[in-house]
Every structure is written in structure tokens, then in C-alpha cells.
Z-matrix of the N, CA and C atoms (Angstrom, degrees):
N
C 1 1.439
C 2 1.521 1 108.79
N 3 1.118 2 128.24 1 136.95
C 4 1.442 3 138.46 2 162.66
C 5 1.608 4 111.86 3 -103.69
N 6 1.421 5 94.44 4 130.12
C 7 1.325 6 104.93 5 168.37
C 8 1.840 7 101.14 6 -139.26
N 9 1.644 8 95.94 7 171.91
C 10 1.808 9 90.51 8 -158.56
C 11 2.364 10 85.23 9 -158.08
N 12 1.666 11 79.16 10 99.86
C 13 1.845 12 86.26 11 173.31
C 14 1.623 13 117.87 12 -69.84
N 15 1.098 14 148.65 13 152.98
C 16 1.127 15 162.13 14 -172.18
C 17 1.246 16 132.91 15 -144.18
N 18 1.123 17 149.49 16 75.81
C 19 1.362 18 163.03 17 -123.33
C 20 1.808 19 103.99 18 -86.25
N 21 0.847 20 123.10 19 121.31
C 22 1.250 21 121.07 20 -174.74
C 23 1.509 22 125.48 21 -150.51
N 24 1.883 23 108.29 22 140.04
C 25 1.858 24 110.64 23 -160.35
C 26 1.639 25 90.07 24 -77.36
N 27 1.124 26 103.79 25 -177.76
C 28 1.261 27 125.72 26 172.62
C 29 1.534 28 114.60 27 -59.72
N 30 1.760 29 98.07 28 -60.69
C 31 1.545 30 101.15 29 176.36
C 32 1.223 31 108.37 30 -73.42
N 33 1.258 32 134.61 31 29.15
C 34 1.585 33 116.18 32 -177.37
C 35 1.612 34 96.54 33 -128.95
N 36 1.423 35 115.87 34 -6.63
C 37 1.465 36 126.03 35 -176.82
C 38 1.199 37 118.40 36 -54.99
N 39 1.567 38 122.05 37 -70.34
C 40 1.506 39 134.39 38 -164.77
C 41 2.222 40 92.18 39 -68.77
N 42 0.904 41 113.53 40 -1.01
C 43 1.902 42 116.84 41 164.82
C 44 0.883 43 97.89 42 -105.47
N 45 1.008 44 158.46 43 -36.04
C 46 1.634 45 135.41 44 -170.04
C 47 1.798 46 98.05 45 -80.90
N 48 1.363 47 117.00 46 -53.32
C 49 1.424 48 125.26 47 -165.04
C 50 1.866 49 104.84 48 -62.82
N 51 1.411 50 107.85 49 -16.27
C 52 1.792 51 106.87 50 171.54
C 53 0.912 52 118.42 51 -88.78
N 54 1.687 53 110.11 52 -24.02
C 55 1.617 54 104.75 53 176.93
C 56 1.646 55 114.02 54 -106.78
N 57 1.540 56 133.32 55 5.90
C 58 1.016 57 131.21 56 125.34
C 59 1.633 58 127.83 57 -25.88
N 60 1.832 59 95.60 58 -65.28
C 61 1.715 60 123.61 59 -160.51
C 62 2.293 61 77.26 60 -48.38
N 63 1.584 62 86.79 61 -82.05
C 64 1.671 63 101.15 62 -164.56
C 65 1.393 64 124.92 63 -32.39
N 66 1.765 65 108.07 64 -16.32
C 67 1.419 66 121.59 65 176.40
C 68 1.386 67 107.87 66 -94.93
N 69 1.180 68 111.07 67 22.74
C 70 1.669 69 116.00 68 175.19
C 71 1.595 70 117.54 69 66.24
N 72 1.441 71 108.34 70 34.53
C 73 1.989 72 100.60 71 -168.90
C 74 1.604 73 80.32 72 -107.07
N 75 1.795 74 86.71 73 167.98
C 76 1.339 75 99.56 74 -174.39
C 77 1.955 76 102.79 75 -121.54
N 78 1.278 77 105.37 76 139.65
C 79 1.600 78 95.58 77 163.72
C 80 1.129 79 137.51 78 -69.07
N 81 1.415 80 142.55 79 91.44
C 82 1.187 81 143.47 80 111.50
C 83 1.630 82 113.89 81 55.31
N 84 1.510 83 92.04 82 -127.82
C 85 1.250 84 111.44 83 150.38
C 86 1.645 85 110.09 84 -170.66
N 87 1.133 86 137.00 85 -152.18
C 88 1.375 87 140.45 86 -172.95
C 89 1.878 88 96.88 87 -125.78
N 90 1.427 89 111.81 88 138.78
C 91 1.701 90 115.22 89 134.78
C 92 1.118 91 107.43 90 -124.28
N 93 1.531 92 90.97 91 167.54
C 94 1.754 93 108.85 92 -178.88
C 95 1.646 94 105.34 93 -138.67
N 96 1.214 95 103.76 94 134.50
C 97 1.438 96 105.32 95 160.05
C 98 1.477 97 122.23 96 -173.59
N 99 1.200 98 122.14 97 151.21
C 100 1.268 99 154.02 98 -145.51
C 101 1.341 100 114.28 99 -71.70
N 102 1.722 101 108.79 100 113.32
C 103 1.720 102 121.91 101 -170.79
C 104 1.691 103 98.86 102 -78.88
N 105 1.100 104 118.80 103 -81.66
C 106 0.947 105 134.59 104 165.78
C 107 2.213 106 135.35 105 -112.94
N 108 1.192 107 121.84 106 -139.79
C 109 1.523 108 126.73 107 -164.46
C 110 1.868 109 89.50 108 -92.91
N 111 1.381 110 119.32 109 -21.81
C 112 1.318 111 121.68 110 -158.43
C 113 1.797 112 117.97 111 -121.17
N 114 1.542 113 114.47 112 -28.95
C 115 1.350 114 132.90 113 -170.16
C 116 1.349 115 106.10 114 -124.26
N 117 1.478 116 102.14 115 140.29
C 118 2.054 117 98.07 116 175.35
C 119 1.617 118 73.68 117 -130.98
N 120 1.469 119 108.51 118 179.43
C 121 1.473 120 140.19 119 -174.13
C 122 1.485 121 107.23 120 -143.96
N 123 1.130 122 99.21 121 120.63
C 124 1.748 123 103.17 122 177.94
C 125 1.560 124 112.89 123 -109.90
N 126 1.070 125 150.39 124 157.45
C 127 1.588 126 146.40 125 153.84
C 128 0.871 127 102.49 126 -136.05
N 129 1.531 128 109.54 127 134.11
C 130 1.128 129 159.64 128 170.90
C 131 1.424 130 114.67 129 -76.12
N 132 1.575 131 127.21 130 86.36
C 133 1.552 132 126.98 131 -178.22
C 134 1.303 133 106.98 132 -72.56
N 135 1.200 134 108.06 133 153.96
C 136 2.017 135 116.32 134 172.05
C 137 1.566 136 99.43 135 -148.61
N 138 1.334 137 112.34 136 157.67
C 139 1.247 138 124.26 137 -172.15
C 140 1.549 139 117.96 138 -145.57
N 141 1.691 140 118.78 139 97.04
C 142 1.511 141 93.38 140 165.76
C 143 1.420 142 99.29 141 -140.96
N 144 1.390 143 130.25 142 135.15
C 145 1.370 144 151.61 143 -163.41
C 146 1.307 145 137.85 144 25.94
N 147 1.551 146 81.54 145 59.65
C 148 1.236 147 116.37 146 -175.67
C 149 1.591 148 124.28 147 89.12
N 150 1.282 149 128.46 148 -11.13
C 151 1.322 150 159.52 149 -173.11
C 152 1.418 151 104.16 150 -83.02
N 153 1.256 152 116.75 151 134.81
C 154 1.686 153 119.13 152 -173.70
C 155 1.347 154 114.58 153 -125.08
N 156 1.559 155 133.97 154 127.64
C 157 1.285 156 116.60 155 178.31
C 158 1.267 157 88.83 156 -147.85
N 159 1.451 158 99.25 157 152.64
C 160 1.711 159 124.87 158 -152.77
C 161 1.433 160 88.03 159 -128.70
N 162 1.796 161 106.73 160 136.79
C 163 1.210 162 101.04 161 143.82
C 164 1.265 163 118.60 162 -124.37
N 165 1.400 164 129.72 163 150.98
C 166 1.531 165 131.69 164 -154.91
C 167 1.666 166 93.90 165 -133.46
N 168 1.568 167 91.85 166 131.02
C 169 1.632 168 116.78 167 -165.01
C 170 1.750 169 98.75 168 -126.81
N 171 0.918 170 98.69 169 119.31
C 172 1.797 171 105.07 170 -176.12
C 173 1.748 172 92.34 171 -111.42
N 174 1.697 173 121.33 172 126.36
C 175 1.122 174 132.73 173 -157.40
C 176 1.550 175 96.17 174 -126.94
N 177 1.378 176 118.31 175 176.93
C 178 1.417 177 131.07 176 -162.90
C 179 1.668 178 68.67 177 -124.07
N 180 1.533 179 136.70 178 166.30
C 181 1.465 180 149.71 179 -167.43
C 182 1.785 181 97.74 180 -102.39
N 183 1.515 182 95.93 181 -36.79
C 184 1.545 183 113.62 182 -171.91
C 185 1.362 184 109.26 183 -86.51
N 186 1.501 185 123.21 184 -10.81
C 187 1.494 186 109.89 185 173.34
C 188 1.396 187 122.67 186 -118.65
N 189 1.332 188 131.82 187 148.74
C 190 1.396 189 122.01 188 -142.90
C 191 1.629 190 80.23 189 -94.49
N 192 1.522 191 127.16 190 172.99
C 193 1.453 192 153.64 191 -177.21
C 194 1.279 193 105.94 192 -124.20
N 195 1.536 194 100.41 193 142.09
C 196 2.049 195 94.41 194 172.22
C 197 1.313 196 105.49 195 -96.41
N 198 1.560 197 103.49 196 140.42
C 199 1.225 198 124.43 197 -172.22
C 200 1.852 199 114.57 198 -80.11
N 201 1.077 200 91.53 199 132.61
C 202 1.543 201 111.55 200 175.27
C 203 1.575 202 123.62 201 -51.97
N 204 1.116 203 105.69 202 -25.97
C 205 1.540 204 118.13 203 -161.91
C 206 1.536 205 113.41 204 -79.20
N 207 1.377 206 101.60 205 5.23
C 208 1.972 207 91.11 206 174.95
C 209 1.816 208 91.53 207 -108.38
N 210 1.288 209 123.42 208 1.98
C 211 1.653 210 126.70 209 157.52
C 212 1.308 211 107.18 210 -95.40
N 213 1.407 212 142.94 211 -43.20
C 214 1.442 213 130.53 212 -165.41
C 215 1.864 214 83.48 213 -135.93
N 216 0.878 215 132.11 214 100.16
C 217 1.641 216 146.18 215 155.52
C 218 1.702 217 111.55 216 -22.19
N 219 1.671 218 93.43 217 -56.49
C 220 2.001 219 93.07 218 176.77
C 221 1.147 220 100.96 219 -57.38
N 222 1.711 221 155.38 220 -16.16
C 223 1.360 222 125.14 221 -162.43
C 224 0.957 223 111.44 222 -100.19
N 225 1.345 224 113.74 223 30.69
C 226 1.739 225 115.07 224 178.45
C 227 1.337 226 106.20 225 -90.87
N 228 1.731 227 121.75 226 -34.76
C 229 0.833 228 139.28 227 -175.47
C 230 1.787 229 109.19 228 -69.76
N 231 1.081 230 139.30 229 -43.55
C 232 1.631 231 155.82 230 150.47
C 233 1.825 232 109.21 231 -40.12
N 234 1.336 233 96.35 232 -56.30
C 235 1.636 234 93.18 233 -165.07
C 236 1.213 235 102.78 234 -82.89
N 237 1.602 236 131.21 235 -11.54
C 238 1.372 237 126.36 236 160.73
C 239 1.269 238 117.13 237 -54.00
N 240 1.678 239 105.96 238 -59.28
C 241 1.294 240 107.05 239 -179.83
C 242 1.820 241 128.53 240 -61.87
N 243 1.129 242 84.13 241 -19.18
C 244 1.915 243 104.53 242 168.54
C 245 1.572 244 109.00 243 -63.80
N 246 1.329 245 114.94 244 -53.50
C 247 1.391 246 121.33 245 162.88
C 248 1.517 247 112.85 246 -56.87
N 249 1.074 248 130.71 247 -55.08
C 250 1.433 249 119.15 248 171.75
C 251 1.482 250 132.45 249 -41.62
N 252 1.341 251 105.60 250 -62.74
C 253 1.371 252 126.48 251 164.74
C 254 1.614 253 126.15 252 -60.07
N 255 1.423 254 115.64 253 -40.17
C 256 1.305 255 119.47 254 -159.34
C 257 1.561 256 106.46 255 -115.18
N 258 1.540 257 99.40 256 -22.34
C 259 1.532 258 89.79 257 -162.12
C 260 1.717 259 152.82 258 119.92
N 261 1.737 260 86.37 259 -49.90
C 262 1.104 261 108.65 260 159.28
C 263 1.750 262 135.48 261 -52.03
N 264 1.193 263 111.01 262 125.64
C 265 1.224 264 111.54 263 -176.69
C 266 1.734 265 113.71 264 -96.21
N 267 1.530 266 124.62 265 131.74
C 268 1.336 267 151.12 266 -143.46
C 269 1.454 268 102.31 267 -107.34
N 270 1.280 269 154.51 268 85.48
C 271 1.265 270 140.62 269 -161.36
C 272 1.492 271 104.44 270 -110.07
N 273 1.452 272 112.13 271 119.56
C 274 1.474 273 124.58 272 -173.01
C 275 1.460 274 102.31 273 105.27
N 276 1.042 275 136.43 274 20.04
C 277 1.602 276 121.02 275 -159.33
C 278 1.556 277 102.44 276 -79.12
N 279 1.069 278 139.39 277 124.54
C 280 1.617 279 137.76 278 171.69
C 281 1.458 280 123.79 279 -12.90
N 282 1.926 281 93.99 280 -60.09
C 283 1.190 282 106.67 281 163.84
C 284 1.715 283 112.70 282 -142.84
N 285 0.990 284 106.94 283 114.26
C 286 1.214 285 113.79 284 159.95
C 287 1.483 286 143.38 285 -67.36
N 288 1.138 287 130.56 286 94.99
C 289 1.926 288 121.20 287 175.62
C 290 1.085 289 130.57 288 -84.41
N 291 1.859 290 112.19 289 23.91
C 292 1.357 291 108.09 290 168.79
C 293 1.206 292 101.37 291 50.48
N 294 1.112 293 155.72 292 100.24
C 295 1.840 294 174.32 293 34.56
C 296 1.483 295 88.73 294 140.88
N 297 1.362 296 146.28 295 30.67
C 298 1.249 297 153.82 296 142.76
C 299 1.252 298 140.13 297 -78.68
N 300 1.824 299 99.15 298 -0.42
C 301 1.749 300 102.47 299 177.40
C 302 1.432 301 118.11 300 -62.38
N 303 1.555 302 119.20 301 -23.67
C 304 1.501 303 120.04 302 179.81
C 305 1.386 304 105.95 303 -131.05
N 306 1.397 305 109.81 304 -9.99
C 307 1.973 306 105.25 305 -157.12
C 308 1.524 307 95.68 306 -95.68
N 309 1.435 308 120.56 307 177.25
C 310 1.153 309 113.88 308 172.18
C 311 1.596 310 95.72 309 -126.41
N 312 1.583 311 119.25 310 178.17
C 313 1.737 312 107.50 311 -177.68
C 314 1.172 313 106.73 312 -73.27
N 315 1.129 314 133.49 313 -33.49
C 316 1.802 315 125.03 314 167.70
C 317 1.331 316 118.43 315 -60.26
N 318 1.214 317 123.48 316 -13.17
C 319 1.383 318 111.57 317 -175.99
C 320 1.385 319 118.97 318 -104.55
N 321 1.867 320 94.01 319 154.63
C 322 1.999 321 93.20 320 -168.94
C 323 1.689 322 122.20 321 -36.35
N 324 1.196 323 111.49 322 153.55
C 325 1.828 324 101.08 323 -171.97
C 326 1.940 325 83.89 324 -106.16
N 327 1.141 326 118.53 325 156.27
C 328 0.909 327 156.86 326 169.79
C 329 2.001 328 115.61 327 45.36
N 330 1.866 329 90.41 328 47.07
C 331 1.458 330 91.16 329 -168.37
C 332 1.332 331 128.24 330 -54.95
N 333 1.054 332 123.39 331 14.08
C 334 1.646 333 124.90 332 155.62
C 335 1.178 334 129.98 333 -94.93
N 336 1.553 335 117.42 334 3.24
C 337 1.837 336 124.49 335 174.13
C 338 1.245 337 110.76 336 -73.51
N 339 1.072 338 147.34 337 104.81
C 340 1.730 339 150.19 338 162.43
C 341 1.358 340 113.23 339 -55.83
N 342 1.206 341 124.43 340 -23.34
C 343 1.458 342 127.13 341 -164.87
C 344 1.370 343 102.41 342 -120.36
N 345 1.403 344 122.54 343 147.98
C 346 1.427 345 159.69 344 -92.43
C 347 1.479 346 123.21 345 153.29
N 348 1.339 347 128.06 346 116.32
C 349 1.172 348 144.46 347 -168.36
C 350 1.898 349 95.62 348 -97.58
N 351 1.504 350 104.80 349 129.23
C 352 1.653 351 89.96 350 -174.58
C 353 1.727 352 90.42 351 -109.91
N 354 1.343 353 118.06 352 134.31
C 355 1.837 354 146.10 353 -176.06
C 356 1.032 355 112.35 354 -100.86
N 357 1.217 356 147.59 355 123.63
C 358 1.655 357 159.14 356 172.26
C 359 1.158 358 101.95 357 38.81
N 360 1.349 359 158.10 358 15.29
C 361 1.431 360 170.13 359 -152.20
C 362 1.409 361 106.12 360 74.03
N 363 1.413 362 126.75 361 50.91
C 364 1.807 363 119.09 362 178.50
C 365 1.919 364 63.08 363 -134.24
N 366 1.576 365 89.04 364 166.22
C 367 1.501 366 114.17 365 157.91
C 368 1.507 367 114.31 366 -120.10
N 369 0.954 368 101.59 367 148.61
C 370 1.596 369 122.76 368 -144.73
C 371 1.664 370 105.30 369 -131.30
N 372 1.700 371 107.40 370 120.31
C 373 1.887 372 95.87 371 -175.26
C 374 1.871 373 93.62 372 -60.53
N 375 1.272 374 94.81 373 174.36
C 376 1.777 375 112.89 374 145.54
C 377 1.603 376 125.74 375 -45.70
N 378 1.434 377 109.70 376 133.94
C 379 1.800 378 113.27 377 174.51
C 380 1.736 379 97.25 378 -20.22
N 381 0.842 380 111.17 379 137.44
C 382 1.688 381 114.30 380 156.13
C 383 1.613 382 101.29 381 68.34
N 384 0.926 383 130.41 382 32.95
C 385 1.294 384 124.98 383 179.04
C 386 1.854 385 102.33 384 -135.15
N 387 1.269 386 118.99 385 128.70
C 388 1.368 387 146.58 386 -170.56
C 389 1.963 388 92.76 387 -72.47
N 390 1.117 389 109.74 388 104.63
C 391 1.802 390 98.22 389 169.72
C 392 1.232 391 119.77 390 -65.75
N 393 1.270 392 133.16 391 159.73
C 394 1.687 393 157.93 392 -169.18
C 395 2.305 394 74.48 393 -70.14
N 396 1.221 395 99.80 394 174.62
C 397 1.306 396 119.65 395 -147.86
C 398 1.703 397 74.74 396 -109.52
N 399 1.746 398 120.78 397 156.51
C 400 1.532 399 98.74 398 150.66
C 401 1.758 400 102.97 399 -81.21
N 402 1.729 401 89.16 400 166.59
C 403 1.786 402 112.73 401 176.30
C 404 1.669 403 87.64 402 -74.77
N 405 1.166 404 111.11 403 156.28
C 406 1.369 405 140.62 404 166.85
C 407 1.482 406 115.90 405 -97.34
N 408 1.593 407 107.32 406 112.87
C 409 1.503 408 73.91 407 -163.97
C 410 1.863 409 110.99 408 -108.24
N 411 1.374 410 100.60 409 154.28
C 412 2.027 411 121.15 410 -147.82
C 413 1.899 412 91.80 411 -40.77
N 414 1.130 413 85.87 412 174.91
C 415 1.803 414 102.22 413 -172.53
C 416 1.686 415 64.60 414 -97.01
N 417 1.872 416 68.51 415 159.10
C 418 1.985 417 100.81 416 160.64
C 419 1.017 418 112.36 417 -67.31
N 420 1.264 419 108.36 418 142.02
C 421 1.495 420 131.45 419 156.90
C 422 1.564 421 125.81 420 -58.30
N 423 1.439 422 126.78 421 101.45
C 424 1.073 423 145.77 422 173.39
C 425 1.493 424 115.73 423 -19.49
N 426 1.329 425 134.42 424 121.35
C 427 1.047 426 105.25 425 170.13
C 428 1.559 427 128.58 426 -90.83
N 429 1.375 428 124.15 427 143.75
C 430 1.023 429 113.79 428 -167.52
C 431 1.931 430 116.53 429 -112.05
N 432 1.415 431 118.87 430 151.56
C 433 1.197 432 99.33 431 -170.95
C 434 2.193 433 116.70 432 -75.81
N 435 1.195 434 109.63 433 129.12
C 436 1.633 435 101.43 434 174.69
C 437 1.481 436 129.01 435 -39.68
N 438 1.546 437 100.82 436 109.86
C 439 1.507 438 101.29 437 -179.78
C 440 1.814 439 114.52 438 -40.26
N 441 1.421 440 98.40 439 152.39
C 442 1.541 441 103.52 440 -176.71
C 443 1.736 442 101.72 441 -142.97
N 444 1.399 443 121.51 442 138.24
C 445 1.102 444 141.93 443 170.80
C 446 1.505 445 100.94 444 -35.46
N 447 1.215 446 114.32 445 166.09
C 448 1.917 447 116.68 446 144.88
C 449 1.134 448 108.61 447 -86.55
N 450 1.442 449 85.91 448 153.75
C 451 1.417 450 100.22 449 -164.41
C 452 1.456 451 139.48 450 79.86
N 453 1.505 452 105.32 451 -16.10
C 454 1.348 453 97.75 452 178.78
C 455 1.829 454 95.49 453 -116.62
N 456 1.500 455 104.03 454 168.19
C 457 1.555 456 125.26 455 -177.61
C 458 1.633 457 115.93 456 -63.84
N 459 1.559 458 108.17 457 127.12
C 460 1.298 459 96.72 458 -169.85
C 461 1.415 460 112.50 459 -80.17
N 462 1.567 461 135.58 460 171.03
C 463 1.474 462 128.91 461 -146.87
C 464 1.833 463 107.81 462 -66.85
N 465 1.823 464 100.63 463 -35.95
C 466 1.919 465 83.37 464 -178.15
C 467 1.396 466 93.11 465 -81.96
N 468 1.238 467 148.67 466 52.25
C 469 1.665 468 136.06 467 159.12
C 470 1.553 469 115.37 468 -116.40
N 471 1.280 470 102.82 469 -21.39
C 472 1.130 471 96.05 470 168.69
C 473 1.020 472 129.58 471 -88.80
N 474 1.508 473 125.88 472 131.16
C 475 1.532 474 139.39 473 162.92
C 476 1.381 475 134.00 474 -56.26
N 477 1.452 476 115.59 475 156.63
C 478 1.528 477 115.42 476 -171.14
C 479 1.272 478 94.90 477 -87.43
């Protein structure tokens, strides 16, 4: 199989993805994941006869990307979930669900970010990012009395 990566700006995205479409490739789908506290990287899979070409978009976390999906329709469905998970904001998306395509409002916002800004000694999500809940931490452990053989005295019976 051949495939062939291609590095690509933001503004140069929604052109590369038309002249893919017009060259007969098909979308894939997209991943995304996380360079560092400030940049994610997404690629963009394509597929035509058997041949694979990627394009790879390195993003600021804080600036939204134009969305693919008024050229290939399925990637509305991907870059939602990219927004859910990652964060990233999709500008133009067909349809947008506001980070609700899978999450619910109680649940962590962007559970695939690893990185974390640490604040007066607390850690702190990213601008716009919902923090992890604190852990609760377990009740005590009961005490229980020390198992004892038969026959022999249990521990308060015995004498000094």
C-alpha cells in the first residue's frame, strides 16, 4: 500500500480537501491527537485505489480550524467528535453539536487532553476546558477483629 503525508496550514486545508474530492479520493476518516499543552495535530485520511494520503494539520488548541464537512458531508460527524474529545473548535461545520455528539453536560469535557496548566499549586484544565471532578477520597476501613484459630482466646481475652 502507498500512502504519502502532506503537511498542511489551516488556510490551505479546505484546497487541498477539493482537489483531493475532484481527484476522485475518498475520506477515510480524521485522528487527532495531542503535541503538546498548546498544539494538537489532526490527519486527514483519503483513500483511492488502494493508495493513502494524509493530510496533517498542526493547530493552536485556542484557534478554531475550518471544517471539512461542506467538501466531504461525513466529516461533520468526526470533527464533532474531535470537538468533544479534544476540544478543538470546527468553524463552518454543517452541523455542529456543540461538544454534545457523545458527551453528556455532566461529563468530563475534552477527555482526551493530557495537558494541564498547574495554578497556585491546584492543577487547572486548559482555557475552556471543564476540569476532571476531585476523587473523593474512600471511607475508612472498618476495623475488624484478628482472626483466631479454634480453640484458642480471641485477642481482647487474653491476659497479660
Amino acid at each position: 500500500m502507498r500512502e504519502e503525508i502532506t503537511p498542511v496550514s489551516p488556510a490551505d486545508l479546505i484546497g487541498e480537501v477539493a482537489k483531493l474530492k475532484i481527484q476522485g479520493y475518498r475520506l477515510v476518516t480524521l485522528s487527532c491527537t495531542e503535541i503538546d499543552a498548546n498544539r494538537i495535530d489532526v490527519l486527514y485520511h483519503f483513500d483511492k485505489d488502494l493508495g493513502l494520503k494524509h493530510l496533517r494539520l498542526t493547530a493552536m488548541k485556542t484557534e478554531p480550524v475550518p471544517s471539512i464537512s461542506p467538501v466531504y458531508f461525513a466529516a461533520l460527524l468526526i470533527e464533532n467528535e474531535i470537538q468533544d474529545f479534544f476540544g478543538l473548535k470546527f468553524q463552518g461545520l454543517v452541523v455542529d453539536f456543540q461538544g454534545m455528539l457523545y458527551l453528556e453536560e455532566e461529563a468530563l469535557k475534552t477527555p482526551f487532553c493530557k495537558f494541564s496548566f498547574q495554578t497556585a499549586g491546584k492543577t487547572a484544565a486548559p482555557p475552556g476546558v471543564q476540569a476532571e471532578p476531585p476523587e473523593t477520597p474512600a471511607a475508612p476501613a472498618a476495623e475488624t477483629p484478628a482472626a483466631t484459630m479454634p480453640g484458642e482466646p480471641a485477642q481482647d481475652e487474653v491476659s497479660s
